[in-house]
C-alpha positions in Angstrom: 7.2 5.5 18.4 8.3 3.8 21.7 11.1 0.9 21.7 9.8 -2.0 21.3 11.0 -5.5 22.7 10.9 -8.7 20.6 12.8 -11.8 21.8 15.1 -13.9 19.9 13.1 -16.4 19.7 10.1 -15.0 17.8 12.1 -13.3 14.9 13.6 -16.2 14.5 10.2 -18.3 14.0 8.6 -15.5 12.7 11.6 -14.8 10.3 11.8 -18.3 9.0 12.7 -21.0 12.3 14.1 -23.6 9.7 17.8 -24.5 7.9 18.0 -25.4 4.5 21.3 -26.4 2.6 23.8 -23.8 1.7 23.4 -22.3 -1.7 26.5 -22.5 -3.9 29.0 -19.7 -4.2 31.1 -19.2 -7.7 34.8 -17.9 -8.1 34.9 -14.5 -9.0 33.9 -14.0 -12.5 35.5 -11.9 -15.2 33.8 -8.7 -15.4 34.2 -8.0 -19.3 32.5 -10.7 -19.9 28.9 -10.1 -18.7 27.0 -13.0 -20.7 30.1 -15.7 -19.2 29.4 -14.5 -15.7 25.8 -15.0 -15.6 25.8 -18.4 -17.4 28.8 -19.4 -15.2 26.6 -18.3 -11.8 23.3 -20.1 -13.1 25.4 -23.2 -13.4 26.6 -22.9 -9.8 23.6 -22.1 -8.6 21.0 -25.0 -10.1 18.7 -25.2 -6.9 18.2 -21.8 -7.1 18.2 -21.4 -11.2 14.9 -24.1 -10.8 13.0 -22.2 -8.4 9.3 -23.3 -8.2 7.0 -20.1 -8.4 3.7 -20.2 -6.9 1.3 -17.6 -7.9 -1.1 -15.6 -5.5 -4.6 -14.2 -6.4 -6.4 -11.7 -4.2 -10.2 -13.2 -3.2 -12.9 -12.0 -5.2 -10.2 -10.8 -7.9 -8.1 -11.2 -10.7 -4.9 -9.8 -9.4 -2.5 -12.2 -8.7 1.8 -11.7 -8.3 4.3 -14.4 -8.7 6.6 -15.2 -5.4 9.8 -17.3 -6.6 11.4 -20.2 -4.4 14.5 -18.6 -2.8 16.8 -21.2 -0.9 18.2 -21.2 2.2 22.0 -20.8 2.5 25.0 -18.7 3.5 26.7 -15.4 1.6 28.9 -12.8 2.2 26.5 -9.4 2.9 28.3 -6.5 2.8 31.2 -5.2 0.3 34.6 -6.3 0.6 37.0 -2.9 1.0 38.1 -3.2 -2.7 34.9 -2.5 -4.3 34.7 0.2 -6.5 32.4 3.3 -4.9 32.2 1.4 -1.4 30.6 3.2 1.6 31.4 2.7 5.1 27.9 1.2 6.0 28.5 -1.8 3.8 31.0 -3.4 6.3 32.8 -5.1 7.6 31.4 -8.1 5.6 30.5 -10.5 7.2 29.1 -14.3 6.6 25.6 -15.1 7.1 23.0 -17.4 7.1 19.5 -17.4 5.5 16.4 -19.5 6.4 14.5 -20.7 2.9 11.5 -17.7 1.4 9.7 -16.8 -0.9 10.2 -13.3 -2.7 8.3 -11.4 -5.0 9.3 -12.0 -8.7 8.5 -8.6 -9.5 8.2 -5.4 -7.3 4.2 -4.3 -6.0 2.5 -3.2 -8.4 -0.1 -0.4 -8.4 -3.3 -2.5 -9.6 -2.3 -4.6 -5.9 -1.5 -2.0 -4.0 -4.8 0.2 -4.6 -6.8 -2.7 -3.7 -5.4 -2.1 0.0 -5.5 1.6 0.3 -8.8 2.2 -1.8 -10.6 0.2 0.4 -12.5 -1.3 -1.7 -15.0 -3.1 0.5 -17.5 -3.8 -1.8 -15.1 -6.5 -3.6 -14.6 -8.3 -0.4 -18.0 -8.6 1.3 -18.9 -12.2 -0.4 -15.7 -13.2 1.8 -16.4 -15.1 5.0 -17.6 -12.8 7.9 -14.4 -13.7 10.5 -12.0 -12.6 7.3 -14.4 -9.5 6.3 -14.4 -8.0 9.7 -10.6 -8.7 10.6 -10.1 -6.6 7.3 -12.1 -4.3 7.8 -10.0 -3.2 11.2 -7.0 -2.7 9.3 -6.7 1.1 9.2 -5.7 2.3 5.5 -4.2 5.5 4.2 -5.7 8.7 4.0 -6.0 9.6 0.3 -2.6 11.2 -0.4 -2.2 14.7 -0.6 -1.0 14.4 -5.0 -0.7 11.4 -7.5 1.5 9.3 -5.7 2.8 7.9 -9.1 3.6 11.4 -10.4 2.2 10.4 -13.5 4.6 7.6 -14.3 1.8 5.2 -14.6 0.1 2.7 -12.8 -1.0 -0.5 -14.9 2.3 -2.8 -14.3 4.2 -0.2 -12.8 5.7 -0.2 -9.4 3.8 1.3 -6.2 6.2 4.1 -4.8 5.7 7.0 -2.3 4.6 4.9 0.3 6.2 5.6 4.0 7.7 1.9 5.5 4.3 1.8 7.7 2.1 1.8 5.3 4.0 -0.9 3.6 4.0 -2.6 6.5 -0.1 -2.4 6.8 -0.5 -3.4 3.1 1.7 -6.7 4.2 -0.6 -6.9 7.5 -3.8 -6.8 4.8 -2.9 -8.8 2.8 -2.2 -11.5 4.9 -5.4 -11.1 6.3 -7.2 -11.7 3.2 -5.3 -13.9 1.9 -4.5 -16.3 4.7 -0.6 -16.6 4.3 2.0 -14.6 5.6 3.6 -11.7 3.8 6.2 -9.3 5.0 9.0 -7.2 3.9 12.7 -8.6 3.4 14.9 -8.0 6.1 17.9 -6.1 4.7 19.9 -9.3 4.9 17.1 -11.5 2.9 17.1 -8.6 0.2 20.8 -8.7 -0.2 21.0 -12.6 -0.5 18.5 -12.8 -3.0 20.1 -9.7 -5.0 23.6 -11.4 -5.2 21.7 -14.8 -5.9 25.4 -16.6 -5.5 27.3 -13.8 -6.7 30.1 -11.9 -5.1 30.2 -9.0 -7.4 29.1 -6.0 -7.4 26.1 -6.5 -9.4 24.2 -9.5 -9.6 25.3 -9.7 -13.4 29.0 -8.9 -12.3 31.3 -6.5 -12.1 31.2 -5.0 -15.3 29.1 -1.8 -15.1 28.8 -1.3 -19.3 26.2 -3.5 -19.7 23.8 -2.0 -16.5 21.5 -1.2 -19.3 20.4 -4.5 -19.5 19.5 -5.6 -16.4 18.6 -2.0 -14.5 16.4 0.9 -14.7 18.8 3.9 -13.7 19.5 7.7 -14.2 20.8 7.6 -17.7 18.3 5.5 -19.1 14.9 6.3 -17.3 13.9 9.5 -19.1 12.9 10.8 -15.7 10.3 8.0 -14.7 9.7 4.1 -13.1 9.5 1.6 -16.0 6.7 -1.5 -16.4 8.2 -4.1 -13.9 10.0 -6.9 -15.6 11.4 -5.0 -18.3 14.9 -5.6 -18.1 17.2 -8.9 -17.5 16.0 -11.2 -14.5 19.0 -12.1 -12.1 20.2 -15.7 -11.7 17.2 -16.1 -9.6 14.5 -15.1 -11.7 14.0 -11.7 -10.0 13.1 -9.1 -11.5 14.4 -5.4 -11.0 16.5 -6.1 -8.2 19.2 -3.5 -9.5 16.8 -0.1 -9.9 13.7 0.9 -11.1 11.7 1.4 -7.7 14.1 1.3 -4.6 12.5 -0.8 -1.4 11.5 -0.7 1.6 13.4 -3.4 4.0 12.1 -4.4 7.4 15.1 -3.0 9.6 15.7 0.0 10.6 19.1 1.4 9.5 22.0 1.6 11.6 25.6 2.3 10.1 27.0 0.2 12.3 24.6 -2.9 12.2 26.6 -5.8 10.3 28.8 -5.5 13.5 26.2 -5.6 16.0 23.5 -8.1 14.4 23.3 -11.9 14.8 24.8 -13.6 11.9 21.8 -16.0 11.5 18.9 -14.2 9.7 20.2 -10.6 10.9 17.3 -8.4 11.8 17.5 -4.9 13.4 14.0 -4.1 14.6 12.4 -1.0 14.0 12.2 1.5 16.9 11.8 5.1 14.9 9.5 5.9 11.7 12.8 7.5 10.5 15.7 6.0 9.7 14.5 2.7 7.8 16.4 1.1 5.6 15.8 0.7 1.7 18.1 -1.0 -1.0 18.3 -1.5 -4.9 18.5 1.6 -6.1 15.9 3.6 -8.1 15.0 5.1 -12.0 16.6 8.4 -10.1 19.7 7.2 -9.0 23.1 6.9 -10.8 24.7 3.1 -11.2 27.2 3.1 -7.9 24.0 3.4 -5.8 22.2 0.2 -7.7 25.2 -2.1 -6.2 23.9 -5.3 -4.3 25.5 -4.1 -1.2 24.8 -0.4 -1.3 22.7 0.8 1.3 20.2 3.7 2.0 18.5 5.6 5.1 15.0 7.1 5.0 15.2 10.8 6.5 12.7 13.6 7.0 13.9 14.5 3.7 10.8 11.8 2.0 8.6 14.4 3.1 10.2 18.0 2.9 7.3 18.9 -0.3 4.0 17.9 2.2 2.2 21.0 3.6 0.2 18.7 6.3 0.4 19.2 10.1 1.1 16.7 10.9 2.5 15.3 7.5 1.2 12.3 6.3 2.3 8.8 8.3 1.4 7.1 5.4 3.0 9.0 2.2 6.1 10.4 1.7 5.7 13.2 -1.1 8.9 13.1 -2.3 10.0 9.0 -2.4 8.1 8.6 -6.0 11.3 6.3 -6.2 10.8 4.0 -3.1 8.2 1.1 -3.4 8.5 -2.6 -2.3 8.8 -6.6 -2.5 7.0 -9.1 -0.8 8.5 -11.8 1.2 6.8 -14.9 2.4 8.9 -17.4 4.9 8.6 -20.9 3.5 7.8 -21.9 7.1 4.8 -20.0 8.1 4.6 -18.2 11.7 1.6 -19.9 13.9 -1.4 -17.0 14.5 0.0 -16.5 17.7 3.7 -15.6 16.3 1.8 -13.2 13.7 0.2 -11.2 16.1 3.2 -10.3 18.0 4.8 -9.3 14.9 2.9 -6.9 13.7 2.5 -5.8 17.3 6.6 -5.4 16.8 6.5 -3.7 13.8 3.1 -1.5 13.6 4.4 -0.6 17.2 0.0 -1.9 18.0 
């Protein structure tokens, strides 16, 4: 994929291009006390805790999602050098600001995701012609090469196995038929709405005991995604921040980024398929890796198992663990500010 160029200008329109006040950061809480820390965090963080959701139905549908209100403010991203199975690539931490979104209450489902890559023209031909035919240009994926779910189901459960490009063309689609702008979180959007005013290491504090409530890990998985929305909502009302499907940010990972990137609505553009960035954790991974902060490169190694030549730009056979969360920018991009982005990121 060549380099691509995209002033400072457009990623910050096209990223958000508006200030909202600072959300509200508490004292550091007790960890043993995991009930007290959450309930102490809502109460700090009342803008936030009162999110308006707005719900979004696909045309000639019934699948819908929820996106919840996320404010604009400043946080700490990154992990202080104290914390407890810190890596390198989570410093130094540094202060930044966020621009008000919109983020998906739960992680994409499959009954969502299939309506991209199955086509499915025959629900949308009753849609105006303009919209029909500018959907109809969207490449989609080749069928994949085995069950991208594994088996794990599909009904509620999270979409996984996905590369980042073909996330990025479902968020291209659906903005098409849908008429308002969706996109992946930049790595520093995901990490403010993880910590939703929280310094910890986990959005529910410090305390790792009680990780059963609030994450779909390793030890309690049995080996498979869970039903999104299963587990404890942070203080933001999102759901399965800490595990169950890993996802897909928009940057592409640099160890060395929080030293190089803006501190206003950080964003390191994608130049290379491999390595992109992807956070929260999975149903595969053990608790240290579910941390708000903790970090994670895509390699080669997503797609060791597929036989292809070329393997597949648009599933990774062995990421059954990565999927993806929708972000909307409360201030939408003109047309003109959309096309260049996804000329940016689809490298069109």
């Amino acid at each position: 994929m060549k380099k691509l160029l995209f002033s400072a200008v457009l990623i910050a329109t096209v990223l958000h291009s508006c200030t909202s006040k600072k959300a509200i950061v508490d004292t550091e809480p007790e960890p043993e006390n995991a009930e007290k820390v959450v309930q102490e965090q809502k109460a700090t963080t009342s803008e936030a805790t009162t999110s308006k959701i707005y719900t979004e139905t696909i045309p000639a549908t019934e699948v819908s999602f929820d996106m919840v209100s996320i404010p604009g403010g400043h946080f700490k991203m990154g992990s202080p050098e104290s914390e407890v199975n810190r890596k390198a690539d989570e410093g130094p931490q540094k202060e930044v600001e966020i621009d008000p979104f919109y983020m998906g209450k739960y992680e994409v489902t499959w009954d969502l995701f299939e309506l991209f890559f199955k086509q499915n023209k025959e629900l949308f031909v009753k849609l105006d012609d303009d919209r029909v035919m500018k959907i109809d240009a969207i490449t989609r994926p080749s069928p994949p090469y085995e069950d991208p779910s594994y088996g794990m189901g599909k009904d509620g459960f999270p979409a996984v196995s996905m590369s980042a490009y073909s996330a990025l063309v479902f968020c291209k689609w659906l903005s098409t038929i849908t008429g308002k702008f969706y996109r992946l979180p930049t790595e520093a959007e995901w990490e403010y709405a993880a910590r939703a005013g929280t310094e910890t290491a986990y959005s529910f504090g410090d305390n790792v005991s009680v990780i059963d409530e609030y994450a779909v890990f390793y030890k309690n998985s049995g080996n498979k995604y869970a039903e999104v929305g299963t587990k404890k909502p942070n203080p933001w009302g999102l759901y399965d921040m800490h595990g169950n499907a890993a996802e897909w940010t928009l940057d592409e990972y640099r160890e060395d980024s929080y030293a190089k990137t803006d501190n206003k609505n950080p964003w390191v553009t994608p130049t290379v398929i491999h390595p992109r960035s992807y956070r929260g954790g999975s149903w595969d991974d053990d608790a240290d890796k579910l941390r708000s902060a903790a970090r994670t490169a895509s390699s080669l190694k997503l797609q060791k198992r597929d036989p292809q030549i070329p393997k597949s730009f648009w599933w990774f056979t062995d990421s059954n663990y990565v999927g993806m969360r929708l972000v909307s920018p409360k201030e939408q991009p003109s047309p003109e500010e959309q096309k260049k982005f996804w000329q940016t990121v689809l490298d069109e």
